[in-house]
C-alpha positions as CSV (number, residue, x, y, z in Angstrom):
1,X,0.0,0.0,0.0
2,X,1.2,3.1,-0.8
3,X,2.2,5.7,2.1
4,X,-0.2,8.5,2.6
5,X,1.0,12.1,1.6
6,X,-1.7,14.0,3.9
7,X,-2.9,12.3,7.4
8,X,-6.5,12.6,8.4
9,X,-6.7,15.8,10.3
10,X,-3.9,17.8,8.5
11,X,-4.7,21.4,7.0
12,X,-3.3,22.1,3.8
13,X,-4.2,23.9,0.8
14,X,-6.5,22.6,-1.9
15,X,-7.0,24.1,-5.0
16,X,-10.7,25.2,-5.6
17,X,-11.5,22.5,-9.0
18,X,-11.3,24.5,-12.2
19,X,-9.8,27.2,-10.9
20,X,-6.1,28.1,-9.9
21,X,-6.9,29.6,-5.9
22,X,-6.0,27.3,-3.0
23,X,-7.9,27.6,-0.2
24,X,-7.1,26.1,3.5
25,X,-9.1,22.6,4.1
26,X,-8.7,20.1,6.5
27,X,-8.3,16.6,5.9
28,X,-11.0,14.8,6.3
29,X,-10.4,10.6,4.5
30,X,-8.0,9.5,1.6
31,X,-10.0,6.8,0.0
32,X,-7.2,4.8,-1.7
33,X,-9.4,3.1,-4.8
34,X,-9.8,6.6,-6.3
35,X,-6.9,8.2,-4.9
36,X,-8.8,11.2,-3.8
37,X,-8.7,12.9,-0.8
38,X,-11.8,14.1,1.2
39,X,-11.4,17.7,2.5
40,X,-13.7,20.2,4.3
41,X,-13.0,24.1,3.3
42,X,-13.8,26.5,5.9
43,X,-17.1,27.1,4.3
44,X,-18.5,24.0,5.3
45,X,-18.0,22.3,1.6
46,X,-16.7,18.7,1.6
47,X,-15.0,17.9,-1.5
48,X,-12.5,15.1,-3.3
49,X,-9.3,16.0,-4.4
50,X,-6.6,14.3,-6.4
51,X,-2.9,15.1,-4.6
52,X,-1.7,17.0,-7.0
53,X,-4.8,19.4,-6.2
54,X,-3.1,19.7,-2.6
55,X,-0.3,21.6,-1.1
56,X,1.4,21.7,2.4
57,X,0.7,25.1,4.5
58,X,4.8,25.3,4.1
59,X,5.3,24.6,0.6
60,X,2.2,26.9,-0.8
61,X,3.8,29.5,1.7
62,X,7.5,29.2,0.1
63,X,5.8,29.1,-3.3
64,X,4.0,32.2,-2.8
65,X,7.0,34.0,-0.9
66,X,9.3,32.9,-3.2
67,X,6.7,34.1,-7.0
68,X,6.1,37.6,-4.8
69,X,9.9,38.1,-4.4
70,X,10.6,37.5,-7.9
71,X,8.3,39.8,-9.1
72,X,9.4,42.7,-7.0
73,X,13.3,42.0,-8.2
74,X,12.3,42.3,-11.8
75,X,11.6,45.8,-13.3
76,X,7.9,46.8,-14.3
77,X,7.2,47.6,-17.5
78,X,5.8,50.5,-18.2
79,X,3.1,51.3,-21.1
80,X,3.8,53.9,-23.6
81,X,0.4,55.3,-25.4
82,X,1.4,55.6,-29.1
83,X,-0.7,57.4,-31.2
84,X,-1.7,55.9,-35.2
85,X,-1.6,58.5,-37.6
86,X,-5.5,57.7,-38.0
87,X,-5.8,59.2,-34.1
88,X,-3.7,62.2,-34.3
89,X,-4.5,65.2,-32.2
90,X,-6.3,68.1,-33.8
91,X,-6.9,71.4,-32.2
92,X,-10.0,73.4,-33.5
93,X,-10.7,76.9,-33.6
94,X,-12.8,78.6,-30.9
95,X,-15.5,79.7,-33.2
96,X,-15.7,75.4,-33.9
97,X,-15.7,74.3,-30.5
98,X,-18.6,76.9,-29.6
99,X,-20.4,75.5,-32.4
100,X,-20.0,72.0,-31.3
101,X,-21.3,73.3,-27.6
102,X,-24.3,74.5,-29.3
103,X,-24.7,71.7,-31.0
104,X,-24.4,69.3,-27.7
105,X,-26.7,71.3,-26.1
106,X,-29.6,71.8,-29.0
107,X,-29.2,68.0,-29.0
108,X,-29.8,67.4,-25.2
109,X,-33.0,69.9,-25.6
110,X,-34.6,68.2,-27.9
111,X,-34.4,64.7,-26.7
112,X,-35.7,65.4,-23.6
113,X,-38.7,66.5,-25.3
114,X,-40.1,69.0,-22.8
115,X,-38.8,72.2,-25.0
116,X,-40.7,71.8,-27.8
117,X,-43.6,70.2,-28.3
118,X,-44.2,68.4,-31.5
119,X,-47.5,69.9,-33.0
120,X,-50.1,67.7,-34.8
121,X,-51.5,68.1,-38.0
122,X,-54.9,70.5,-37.7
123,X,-57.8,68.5,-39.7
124,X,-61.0,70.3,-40.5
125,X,-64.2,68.5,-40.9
126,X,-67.1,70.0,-43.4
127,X,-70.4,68.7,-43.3
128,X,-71.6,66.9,-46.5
């Protein structure tokens, strides 16, 4: 029989299924037909995991002290915004940008629809 990885009572770290966040669980059985282990997350959820879905408190601690030290050696890149020629800056006149103003603000006026009020047709009857 092979030896057991994880006793019955130990917490570790198990890796939600289809996702890639571990999460602290207990132990709970290791049934050793399917190879799965039985844990319980803090929430109350029982599930089974394979052992390579499980990770010592120590190792996932090294792992993540060890990826966040790495990260803050390396330098950051930085973003540069480029412009295309199709999105160059223009700069308009002041007698365009009051037009544009007017514009905005006709538009605004008349969607709200309490400015001016659409008039109907006028019919006149005549008696036959």
């Amino acid at each position: 029989m092979p030896s057991l990885k994880y006793q019955t009572g130990d917490k570790v770290m198990g890796r939600w299924p289809g996702s890639s966040l571990y999460y602290e669980v207990n132990v709970l059985s290791f049934d050793a037909k399917s190879r799965l282990y039985t844990v319980i997350y803090k929430d109350g959820t029982e599930l089974e995991l394979k052992e390579q879905d499980i990770m010592s408190l120590t190792g996932f601690q090294a792992r993540t002290r060890s990826r966040s030290r790495s990260n803050s050696r390396s330098p950051g890149r930085r973003r540069s915004r480029s412009r295309s020629p199709a999105r160059t800056t223009r700069r308009s006149s002041s007698r365009t940008a009051a037009a544009a103003t007017t514009a905005t603000a006709e538009t605004a006026a008349s969607s709200r629809g309490d400015t001016k009020l659409k008039q109907a047709p006028e019919v006149k009857l005549s008696p036959m």
